[in-house]
C-alpha positions in Angstrom: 13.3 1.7 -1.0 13.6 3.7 2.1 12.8 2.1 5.2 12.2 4.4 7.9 10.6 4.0 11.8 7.8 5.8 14.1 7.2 4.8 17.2 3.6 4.4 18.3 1.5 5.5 21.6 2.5 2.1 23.6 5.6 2.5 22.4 6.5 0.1 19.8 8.6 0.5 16.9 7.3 -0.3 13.6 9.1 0.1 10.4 7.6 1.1 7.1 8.4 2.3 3.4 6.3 4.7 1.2 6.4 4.4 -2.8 4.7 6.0 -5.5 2.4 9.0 -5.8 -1.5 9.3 -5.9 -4.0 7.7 -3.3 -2.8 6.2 -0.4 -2.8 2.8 -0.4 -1.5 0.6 2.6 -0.3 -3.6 2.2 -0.6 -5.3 5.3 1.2 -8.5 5.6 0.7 -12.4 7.0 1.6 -14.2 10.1 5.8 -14.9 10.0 6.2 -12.3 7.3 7.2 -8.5 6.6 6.6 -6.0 4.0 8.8 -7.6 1.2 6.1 -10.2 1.0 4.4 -7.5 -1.2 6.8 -7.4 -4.0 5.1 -8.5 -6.4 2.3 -6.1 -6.4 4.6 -3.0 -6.1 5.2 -2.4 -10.2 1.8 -2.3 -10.6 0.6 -0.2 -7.4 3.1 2.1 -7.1 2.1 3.4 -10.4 -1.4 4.6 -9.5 -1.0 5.1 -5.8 1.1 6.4 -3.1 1.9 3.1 -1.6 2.5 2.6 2.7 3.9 -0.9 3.3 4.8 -1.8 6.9 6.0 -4.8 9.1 3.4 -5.6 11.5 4.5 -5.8 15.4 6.3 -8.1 16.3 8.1 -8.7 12.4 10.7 -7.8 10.3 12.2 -4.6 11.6 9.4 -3.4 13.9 9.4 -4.3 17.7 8.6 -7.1 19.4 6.8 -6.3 22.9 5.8 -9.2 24.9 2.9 -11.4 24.1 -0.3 -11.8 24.0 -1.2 -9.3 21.6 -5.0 -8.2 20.7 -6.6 -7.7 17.0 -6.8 -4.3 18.7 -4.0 -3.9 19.4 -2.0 -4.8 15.6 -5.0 -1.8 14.7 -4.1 0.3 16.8 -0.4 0.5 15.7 -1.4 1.1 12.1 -4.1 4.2 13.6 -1.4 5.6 15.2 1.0 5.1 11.7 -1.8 6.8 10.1 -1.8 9.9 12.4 1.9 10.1 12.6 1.9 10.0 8.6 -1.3 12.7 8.0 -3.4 9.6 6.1 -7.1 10.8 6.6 -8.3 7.8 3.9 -6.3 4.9 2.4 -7.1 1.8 0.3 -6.0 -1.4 1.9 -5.1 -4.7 0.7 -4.5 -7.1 4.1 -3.5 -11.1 3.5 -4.5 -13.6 6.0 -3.5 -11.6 9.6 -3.3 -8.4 7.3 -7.0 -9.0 6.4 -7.8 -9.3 9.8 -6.5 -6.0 11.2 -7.7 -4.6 7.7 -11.7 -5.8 9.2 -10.5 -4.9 12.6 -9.4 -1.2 12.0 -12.5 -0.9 9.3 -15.1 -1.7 11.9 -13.6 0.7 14.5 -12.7 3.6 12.1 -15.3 2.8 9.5 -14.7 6.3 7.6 -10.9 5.8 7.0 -10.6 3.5 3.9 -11.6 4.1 0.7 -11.3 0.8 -0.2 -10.4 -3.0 1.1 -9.1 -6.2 0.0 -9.1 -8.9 2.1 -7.0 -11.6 0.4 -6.6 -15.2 2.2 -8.0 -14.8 5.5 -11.3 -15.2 8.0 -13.4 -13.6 9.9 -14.4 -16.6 12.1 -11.9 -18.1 15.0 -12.4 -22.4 13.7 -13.8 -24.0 16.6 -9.9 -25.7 17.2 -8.2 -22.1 17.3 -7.3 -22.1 21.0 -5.4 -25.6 20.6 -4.4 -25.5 17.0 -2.8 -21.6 18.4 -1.5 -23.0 21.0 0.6 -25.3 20.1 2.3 -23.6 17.1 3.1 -21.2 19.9 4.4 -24.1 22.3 6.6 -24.8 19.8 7.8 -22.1 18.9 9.1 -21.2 22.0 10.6 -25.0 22.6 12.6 -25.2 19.1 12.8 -21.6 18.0 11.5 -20.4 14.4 13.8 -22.5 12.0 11.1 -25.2 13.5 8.4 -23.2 11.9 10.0 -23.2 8.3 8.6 -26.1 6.8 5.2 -26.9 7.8 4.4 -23.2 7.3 5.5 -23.3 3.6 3.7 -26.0 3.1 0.5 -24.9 4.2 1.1 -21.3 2.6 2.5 -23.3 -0.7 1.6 -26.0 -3.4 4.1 -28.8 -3.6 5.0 -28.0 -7.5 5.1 -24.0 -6.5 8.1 -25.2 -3.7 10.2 -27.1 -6.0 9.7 -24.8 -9.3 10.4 -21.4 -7.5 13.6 -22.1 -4.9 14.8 -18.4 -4.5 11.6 -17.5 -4.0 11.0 -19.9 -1.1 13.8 -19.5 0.7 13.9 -15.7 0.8 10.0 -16.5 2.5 11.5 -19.2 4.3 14.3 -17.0 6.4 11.3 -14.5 7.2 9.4 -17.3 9.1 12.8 -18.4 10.6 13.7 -14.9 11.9 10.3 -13.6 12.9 10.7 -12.9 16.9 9.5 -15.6 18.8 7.6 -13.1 21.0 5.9 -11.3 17.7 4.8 -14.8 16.3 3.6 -15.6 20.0 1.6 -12.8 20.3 0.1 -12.3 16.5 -0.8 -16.1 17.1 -2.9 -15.3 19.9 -4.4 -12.1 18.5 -5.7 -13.8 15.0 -7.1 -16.6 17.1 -9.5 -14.5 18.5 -11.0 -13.2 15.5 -14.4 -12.5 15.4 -15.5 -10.0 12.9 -17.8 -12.1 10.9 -21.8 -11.0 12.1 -20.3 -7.3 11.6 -19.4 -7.7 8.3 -22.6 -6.2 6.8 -21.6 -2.8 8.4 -18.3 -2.5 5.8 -19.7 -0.1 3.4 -16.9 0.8 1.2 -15.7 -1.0 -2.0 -14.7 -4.4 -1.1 -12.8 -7.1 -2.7 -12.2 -10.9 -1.3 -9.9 -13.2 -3.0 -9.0 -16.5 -2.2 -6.8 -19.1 -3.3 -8.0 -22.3 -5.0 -6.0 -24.4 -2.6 -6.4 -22.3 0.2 -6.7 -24.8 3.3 -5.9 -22.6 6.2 -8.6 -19.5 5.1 -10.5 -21.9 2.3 -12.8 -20.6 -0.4 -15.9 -21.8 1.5 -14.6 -19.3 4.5 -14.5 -16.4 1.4 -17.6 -16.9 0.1 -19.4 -17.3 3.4 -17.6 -13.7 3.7 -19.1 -12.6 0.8 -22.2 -14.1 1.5 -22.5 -11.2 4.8 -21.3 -8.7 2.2 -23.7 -8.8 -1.0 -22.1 -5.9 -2.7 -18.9 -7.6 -2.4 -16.4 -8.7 -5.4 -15.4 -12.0 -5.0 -12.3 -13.7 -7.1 -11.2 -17.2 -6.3 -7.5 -17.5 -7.7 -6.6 -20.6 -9.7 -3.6 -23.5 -8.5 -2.7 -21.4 -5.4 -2.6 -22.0 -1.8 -2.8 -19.3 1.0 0.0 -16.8 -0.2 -2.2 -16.7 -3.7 -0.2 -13.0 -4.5 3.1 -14.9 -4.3 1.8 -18.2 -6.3 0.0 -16.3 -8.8 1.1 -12.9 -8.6 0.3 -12.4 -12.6 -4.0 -13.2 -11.7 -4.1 -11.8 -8.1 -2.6 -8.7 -9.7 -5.3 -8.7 -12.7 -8.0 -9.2 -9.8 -6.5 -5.9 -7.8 -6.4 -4.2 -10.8 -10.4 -5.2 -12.2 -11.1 -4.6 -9.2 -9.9 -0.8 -9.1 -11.1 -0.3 -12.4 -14.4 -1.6 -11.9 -14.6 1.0 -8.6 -13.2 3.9 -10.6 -10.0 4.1 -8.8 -7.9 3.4 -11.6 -8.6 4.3 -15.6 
């Protein structure tokens, strides 16, 4: 894989990789990640589409400006990826903050997907985002991101998942612990300001929401309310896993991506 930079209109950094040939397709990542949180989809993506992955501001190898950060703003980034890289129409598959920029970019540009999977996240800031926000940022900044490590894996995580799959946990695990302070700062404060939810009616393209069983910081209830706003909606709930369902249970979020595009006649 070769990882490569642009450097947007604000003048930020960001990093991305492309694989595969066909329709684009772009993965958009979570909070405290970066691109190589999509591994386990690759084999089976990269074989039907031209695949863009790419580390969100503020993560792995893309620049960290100062916070706050705006929704708009983490859009805005991927528009200008987009023009940099001639993609008039991609698919998109977004988990938890990826989902979010995924809704955010779709209302704004509502002609440039051909497709969208929001996996894992919300439309609707929880009426405790400002404090709950706010002090994961706090203490961030007091302790650094090592701090972070474990009570993010365990709300992304099952406790049996954790202690089964080690090498798999800690390779997550140093991605929260290296994420700049600044990055997780300022994607912190953009996703609590979400607010897409009365707007999600206006999506018009094929969409798919998944959700993991165990879900508890996007839950199934928040999905389906989703898919209530969106009655031509496919919905999957994925069985024994938390919020980072295509890590968990990579084998069934894969078979949902891939109903999914079959179902839609993007892939025969």
């Amino acid at each position: 894989m070769l990882i490569e930079k642009m450097i947007t209109n604000q003048g930020n950094e960001i990093a991305y990789a492309i694989e595969g040939e066909g329709q684009w397709l772009t993965l958009s990542h979570s909070l405290a990640s970066n691109m190589s949180a999509w591994e386990p989809q690759l084999s089976l993506l990269r074989s039907h589409f031209k695949v863009l992955r790419f580390d969100t501001r503020g993560h792995g190898l893309s620049s960290a400006p100062a916070a706050p950060y705006s929704l708009e703003d983490l859009a805005q980034d991927v528009y200008d990826l987009f023009a940099y890289l001639d993609i008039e129409q991609t698919h998109w598959i977004g988990l938890s903050m990826g989902g979010m920029i995924g809704q955010t970019l779709i209302l704004k540009y509502p002609n440039l997907f051909n497709s969208l999977v929001l996996a894992d996240t919300t439309s609707k800031r929880p009426d405790n985002a400002k404090q709950m926000w706010g002090e994961r940022i706090v203490k961030a900044k007091a302790e650094g991101m090592p701090a972070m490590v474990e009570s993010t894996l365990k709300r992304w995580f099952s406790d049996a998942f954790r202690q089964t799959h080690p090498a798999i946990i800690q390779q997550i695990a140093g991605g929260i612990a290296t994420t700049s302070i600044s990055g997780f700062a300022g994607c912190c404060e953009a996703i609590s300001q979400i607010n897409t939810f009365d707007r999600l009616s206006e999506i018009a393209c094929p969409t798919l929401i998944l959700v993991g069983e165990h879900d508890h910081g996007t839950p199934p209830e928040m999905a389906r309310a989703m898919k209530a706003q969106m009655p031509g909606a496919f919905f999957s709930e994925i069985p024994n896993a938390g919020h980072i369902s295509n890590v968990e249970q990579a084998e069934l979020f894969n078979q949902s991506l891939a109903a999914f595009y079959t179902r839609t006649g993007f892939l025969s």
